[in-house]
N, C-alpha and C positions, 0 to 999 in steps of 0.2 A: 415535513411529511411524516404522517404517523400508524396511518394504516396501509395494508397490503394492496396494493396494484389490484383492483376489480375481485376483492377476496381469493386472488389466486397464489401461491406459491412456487418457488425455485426449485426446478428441478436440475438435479447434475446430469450431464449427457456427455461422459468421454469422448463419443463422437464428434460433437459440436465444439467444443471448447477448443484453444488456440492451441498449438505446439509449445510446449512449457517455454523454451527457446528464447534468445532475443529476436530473431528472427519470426516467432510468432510474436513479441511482443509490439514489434515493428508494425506486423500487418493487424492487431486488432486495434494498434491508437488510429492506423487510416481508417477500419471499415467502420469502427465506431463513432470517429469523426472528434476526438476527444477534444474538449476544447481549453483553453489558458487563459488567463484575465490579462488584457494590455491594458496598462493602466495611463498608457500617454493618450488610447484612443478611447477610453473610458468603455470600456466593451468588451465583452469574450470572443475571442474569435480561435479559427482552428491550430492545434500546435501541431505545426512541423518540423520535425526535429531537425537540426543540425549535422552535420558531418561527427562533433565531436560527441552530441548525446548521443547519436546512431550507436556511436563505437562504445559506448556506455553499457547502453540498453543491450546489445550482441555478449560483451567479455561478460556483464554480469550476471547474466543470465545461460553463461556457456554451460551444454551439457557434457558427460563422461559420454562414454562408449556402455557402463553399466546403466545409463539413464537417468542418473543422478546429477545434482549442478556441479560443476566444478569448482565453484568457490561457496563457502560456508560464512563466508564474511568482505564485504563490501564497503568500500569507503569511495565516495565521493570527497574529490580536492579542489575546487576552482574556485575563482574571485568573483567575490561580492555580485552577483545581477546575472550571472553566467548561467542560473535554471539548474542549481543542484537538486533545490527544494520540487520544484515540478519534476523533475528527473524520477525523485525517491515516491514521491508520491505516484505516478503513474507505473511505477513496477508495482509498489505494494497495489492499487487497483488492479492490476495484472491478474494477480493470486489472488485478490479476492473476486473476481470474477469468473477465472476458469480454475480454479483447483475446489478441491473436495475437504473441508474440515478442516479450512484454516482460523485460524485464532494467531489475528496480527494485533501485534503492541506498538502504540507510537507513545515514545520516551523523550526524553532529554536529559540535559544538567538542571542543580536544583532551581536555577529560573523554569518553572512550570508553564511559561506559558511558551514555553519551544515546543513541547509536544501538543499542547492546543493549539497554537496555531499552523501547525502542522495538519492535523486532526481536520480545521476549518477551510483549508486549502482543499482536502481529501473531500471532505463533502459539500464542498461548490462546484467543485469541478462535476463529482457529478451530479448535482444538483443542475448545472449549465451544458452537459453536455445530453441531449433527450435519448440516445439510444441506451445510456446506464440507466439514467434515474425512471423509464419505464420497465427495468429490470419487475419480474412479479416478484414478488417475496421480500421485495428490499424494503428495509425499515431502517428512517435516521432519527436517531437522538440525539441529546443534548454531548452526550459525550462517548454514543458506539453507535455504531453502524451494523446492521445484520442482513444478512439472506438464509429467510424463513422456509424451511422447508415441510411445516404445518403449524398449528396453530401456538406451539411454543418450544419449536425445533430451530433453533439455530444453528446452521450448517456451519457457514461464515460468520467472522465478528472480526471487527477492525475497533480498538478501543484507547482512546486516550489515557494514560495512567501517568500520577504523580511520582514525583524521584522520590528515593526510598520508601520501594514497597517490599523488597526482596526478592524471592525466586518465585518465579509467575509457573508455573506444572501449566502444562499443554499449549506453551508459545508454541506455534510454528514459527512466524519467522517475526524479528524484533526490527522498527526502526528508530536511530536514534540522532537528533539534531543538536546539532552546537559543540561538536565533540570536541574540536581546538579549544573553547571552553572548558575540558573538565577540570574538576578539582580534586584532590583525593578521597573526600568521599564519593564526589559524582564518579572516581574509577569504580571504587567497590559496585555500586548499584547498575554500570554498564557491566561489568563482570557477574553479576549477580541475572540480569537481564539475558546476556547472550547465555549463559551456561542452562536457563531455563527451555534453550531447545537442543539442549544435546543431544537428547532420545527421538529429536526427532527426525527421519528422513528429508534431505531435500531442507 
């Protein structure tokens, strides 16, 4: 998909958008219908979270009493087939669908192809689920994701990036796969990765 939904573009509407919340995060994977690839039935069909992602999606996304998350830093820990990956991937779609001027980084260790295929998960999903991918303004490529909000306004950007790039200036929020994997370089460039959102809220 290369052009803009019927020449129209994204607009942000506070209004409309979910409660930052896991509890909005909860009710916009039901109304949006999001979907998950099973691969024993060869088909995407709808995810419904579990008791233990529930409890994922709610802690991770908890907010302060100032409106702010409560946590600045999130790890997922479960075995091998347990939906870490779908887990991380439907928050980061969270924020790029109802937040304002996000710039999400998906990283890994120096095997590069953890943050692509990370990346590729992100854009099937909504590529298979029809309430995202008729999103207006949304434009996929080869290796970013955007919501256009004119003709070379990028509001949103979700973007795959190789290990060792340094400090990325205006992440909002970073994810990063295979972290039991790192190695002492792969620290520096995870520390190098989160520090690039210190400045920023939320």
């Amino acid at each position: 998909q290369e052009e803009y939904k019927d020449g129209t573009y994204w607009q942000y509407d506070a209004g409309k958008v979910y409660p930052p919340d896991g509890n909005g995060v909860l009710a916009w994977i039901e109304d949006m219908g999001i979907k998950r690839e099973d691969k024993r039935l060869n088909r995407w069909v709808e995810f419904i979270p579990w008791e233990k992602q529930r409890e994922l999606f709610v802690e991770a996304f908890k907010i302060k009493k100032d409106g702010d998350y409560k946590h600045n830093l999130v790890v997922a820990s479960y075995p091998r087939g347990e939906g870490k990956t779908i887990c991380m991937a439907i928050l980061t779609l969270f924020r790029f669908f109802n937040r304002f001027g996000e710039l999400i980084h998906l990283a890994g260790n120096s095997k590069e192809q953890a943050s692509f295929a990370h990346y590729e998960l992100i854009k099937k999903t909504i590529q298979n689920t029809p309430k995202l991918l008729n999103t207006p303004g949304l434009v996929i490529k080869e290796k970013h994701i955007s919501l256009m909000g004119g003709p070379k306004e990028a509001i949103n950007q979700i973007k795959a990036i190789a290990s060792s790039v340094g400090l990325l200036p205006g992440t909002t929020c970073a994810v990063f796969t295979e972290l039991h994997n790192m190695s002492r370089e792969d620290e520096k460039f995870f520390i190098d990765l989160w520090t690039s959102t210190r400045a920023t809220p939320n």
